[in-house]
C-alpha positions in Angstrom: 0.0 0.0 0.0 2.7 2.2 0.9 5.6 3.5 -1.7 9.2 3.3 -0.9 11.0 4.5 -4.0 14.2 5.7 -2.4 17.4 3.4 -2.9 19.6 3.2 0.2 22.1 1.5 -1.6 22.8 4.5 -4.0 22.7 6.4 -0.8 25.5 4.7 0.7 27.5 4.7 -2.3 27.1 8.3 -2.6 28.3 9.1 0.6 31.1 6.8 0.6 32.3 8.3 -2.7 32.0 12.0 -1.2 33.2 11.2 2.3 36.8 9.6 0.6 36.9 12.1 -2.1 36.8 15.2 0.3 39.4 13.3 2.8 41.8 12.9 0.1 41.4 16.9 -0.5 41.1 18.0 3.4 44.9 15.7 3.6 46.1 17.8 0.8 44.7 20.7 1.7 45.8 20.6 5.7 49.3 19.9 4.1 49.9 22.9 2.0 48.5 24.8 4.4 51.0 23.9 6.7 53.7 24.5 4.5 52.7 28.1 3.6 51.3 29.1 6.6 48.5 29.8 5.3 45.0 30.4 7.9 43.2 30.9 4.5 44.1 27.0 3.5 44.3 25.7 7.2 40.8 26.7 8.3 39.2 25.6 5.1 41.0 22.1 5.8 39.7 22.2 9.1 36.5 23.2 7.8 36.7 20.5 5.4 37.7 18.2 8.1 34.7 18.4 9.7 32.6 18.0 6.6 34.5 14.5 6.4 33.5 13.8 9.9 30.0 15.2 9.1 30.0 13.2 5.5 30.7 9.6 7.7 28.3 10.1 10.1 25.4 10.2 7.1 27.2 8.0 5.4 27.2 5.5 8.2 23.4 7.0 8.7 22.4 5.8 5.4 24.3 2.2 5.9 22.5 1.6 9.2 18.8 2.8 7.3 19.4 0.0 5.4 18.4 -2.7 8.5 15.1 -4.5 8.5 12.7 -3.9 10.8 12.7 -5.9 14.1 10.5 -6.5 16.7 11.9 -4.0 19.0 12.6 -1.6 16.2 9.2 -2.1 14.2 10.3 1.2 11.5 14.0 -0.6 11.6 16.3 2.5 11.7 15.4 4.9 8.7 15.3 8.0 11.9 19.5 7.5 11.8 18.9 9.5 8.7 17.1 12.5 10.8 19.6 12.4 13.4 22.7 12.2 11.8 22.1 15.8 10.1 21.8 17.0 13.6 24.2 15.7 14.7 26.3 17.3 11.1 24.7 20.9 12.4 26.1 21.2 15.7 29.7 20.1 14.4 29.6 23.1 11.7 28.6 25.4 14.6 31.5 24.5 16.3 34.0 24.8 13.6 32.6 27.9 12.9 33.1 29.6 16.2 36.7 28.0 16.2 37.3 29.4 12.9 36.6 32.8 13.8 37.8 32.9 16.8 41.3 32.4 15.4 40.8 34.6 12.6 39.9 37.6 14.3 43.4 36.8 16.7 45.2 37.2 13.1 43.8 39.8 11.8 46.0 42.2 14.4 49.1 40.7 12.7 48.6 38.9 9.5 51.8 36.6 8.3 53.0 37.2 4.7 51.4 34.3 2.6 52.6 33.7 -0.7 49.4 34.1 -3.0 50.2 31.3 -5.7 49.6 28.2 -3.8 46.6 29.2 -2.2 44.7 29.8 -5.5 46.0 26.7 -6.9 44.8 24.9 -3.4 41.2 26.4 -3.5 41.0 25.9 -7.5 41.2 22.4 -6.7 38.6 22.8 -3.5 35.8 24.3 -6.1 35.9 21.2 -8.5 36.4 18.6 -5.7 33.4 20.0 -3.9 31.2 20.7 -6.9 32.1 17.1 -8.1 31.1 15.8 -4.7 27.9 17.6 -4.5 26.9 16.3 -7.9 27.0 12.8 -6.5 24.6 13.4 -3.8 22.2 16.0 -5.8 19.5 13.6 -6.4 16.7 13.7 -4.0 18.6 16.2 -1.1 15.2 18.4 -1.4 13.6 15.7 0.1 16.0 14.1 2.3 17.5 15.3 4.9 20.6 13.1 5.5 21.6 14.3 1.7 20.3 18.0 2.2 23.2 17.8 5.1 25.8 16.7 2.9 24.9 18.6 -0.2 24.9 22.2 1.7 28.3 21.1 3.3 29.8 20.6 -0.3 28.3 23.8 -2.0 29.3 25.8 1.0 32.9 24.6 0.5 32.8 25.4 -3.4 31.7 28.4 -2.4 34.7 29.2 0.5 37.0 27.9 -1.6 36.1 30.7 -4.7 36.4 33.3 -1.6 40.3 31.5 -1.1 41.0 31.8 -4.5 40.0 35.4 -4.4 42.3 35.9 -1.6 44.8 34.5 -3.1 44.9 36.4 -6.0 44.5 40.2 -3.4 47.6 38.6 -1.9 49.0 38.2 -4.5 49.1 41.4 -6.8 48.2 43.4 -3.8 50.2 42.0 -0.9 47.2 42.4 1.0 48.0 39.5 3.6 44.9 40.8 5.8 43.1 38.9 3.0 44.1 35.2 4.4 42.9 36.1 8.3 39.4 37.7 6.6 39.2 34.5 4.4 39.1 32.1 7.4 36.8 34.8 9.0 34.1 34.8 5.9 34.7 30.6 6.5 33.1 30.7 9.7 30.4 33.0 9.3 29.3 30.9 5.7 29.0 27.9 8.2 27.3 29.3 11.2 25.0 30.4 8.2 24.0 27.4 6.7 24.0 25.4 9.4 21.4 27.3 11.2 18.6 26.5 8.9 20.1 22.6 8.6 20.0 22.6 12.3 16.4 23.9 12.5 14.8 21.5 10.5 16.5 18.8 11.6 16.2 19.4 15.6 12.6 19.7 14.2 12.4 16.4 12.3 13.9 14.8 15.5 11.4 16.3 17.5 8.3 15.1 15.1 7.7 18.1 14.1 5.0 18.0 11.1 7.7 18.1 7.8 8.1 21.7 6.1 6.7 20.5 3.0 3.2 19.5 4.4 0.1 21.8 5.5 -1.4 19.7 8.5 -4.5 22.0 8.0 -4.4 21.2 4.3 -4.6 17.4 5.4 -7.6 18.0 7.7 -9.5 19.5 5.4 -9.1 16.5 2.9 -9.9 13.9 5.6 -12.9 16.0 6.6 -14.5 16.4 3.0 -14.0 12.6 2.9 -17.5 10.5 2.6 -19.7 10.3 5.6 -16.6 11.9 8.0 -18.2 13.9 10.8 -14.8 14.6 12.8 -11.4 14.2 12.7 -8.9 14.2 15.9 -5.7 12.6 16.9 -4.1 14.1 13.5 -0.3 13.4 13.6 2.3 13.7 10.8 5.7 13.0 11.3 9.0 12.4 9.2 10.1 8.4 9.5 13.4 9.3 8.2 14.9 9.9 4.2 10.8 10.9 2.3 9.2 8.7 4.7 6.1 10.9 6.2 3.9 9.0 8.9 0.7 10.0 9.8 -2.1 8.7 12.1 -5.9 9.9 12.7 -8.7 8.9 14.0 -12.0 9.3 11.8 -15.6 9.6 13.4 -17.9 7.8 10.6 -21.0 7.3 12.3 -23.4 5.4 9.4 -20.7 4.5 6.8 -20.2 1.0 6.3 -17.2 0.7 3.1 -14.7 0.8 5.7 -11.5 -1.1 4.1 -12.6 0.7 0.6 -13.0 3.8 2.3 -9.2 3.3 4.1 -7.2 1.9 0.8 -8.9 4.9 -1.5 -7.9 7.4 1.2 -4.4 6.1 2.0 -3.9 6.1 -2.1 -4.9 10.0 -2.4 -2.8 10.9 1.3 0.3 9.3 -0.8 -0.4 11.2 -4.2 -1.7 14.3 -2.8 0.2 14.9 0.4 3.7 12.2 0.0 2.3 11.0 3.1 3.3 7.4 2.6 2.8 5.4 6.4 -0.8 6.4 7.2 -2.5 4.8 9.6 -6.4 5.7 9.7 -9.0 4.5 12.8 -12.5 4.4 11.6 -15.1 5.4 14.8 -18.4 5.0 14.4 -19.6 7.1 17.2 -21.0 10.6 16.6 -18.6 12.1 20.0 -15.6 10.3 21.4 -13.8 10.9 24.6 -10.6 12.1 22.2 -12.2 14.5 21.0 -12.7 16.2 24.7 -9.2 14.7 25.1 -7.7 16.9 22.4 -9.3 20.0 23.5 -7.8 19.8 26.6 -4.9 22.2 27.2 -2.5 19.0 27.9 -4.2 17.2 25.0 -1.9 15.8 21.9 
């Protein structure tokens, strides 16, 4: 009754691919950073070091999705997916204040960086980063785990154009301020996209109803539905990668097409709404003690 159309196994690949991809880069990175002294190169291979921690944690997210349910864990363990972008928020946060932190000590007395290696560095950042965003594009609207790793990657493209920038100030300018600044922009580009990642996922974790769905819009439906005369105990929730749960009870006092009535309505709440785990209870009285239950100020 229910459609499951996303592949875990694509999603694990994916992440593998991008995970060792970008810990290849963040090695070489980290190294020529060291060797010019660069803040520019070093934070950005920090920062990128943390996306590689970030990147296993959904990788290993989308690897342990993959289990079959139990009888202990009846969904199996799709919510890794909603916790592991958490989990990916909190670590940019604190990369980002660490990032700034030492930045702004710099900024007082900025070393002399040569320019060169630093654009050549960050050149390589954009297409590795691009590269690895490409492999997780598909579906990261929807999915959370991939939403994590896909704003990770495009903010690094997008640090690592403001590197090659700085190289090139430092270079024809000899503005070495521009290295400290970099690292500065680095942290406040990942405080900012993490907020909204942290959001939604502290959201998802908490059941929240999912951005994309109108509970009210759902309501309505159920309510215009044949021979419904109330609806309570409406609940949508996010299972984990475009999973959307849902349960409701439905007062149909003189209707008898009950399992008709449950498979047509379970078709439309997939179609219309992606709401793909419904689980509908058919009451046949006119009042129910949930419905006082709800309007109670400790109701659900």
């Amino acid at each position: 009754m229910h459609s499951h159309p996303h592949d875990h196994g694509s999603s694990t690949r994916a992440f593998a691919a991008v995970t060792l991809i970008n810990l290849a880069y963040t090695i070489l990175e980290a190294g020529y950073g060291f060797a010019t002294n660069s803040l520019a190169l070093l934070s950005d291979a920090l920062h990128n070091f943390g996306d590689v921690l970030g990147l296993g944690i959904a990788w290993a997210a989308a690897v342990i999705a993959k289990r079959a349910p139990t009888e202990r864990h009846t969904y199996g363990w799709r919510r890794a997916t909603l916790l592991s972008p958490l989990a990916n928020a909190l670590l940019l946060v604190a990369f980002a204040g660490a990032l700034a932190s030492e930045a702004i000590r710099r900024l007082d007395a900025p070393p002399q960086i040569p320019g060169m290696p630093v654009i050549v560095v960050a050149a390589i950042g954009i297409l590795v980063n691009l590269g690895a965003a490409w492999f997780v594009r598909d579906g990261h609207a929807q999915d959370l785990n991939r939403r994590g790793a896909f704003l990770h990657l495009i903010a690094d493209a997008a640090v690592s154009l403001a590197a090659v920038l700085a190289g090139i100030g430092m270079l024809t300018l000899r503005w070495n301020w521009l290295d400290p600044m970099t690292a500065l922009l680095v942290g406040a580009v990942v405080a900012l996209g993490a907020f909204g990642l942290l959001r939604d996922s502290f959201n998802a974790a908490m059941d929240a109803v999912p951005s994309g769905i109108d509970k009210a819009a759902v309501s309505d439906f159920l309510s215009g539905q044949s021979g419904v005369a109330a609806v309570h105990h409406l609940h949508i929730w996010s299972l984990g990668a475009g999973e959307i749960a849902m349960t409701a009870h439905l007062v149909r006092p003189d209707a008898g097409d009950h399992d008709a009535f449950i498979d047509r309505v379970v078709h439309d709440l997939d179609h219309r709404f992606g709401i793909n785990h419904p689980t509908l209870q058919i009451e046949h009285g006119a009042a129910c003690e949930h419905d006082a239950h709800d309007r109670a100020p400790h109701g659900h």
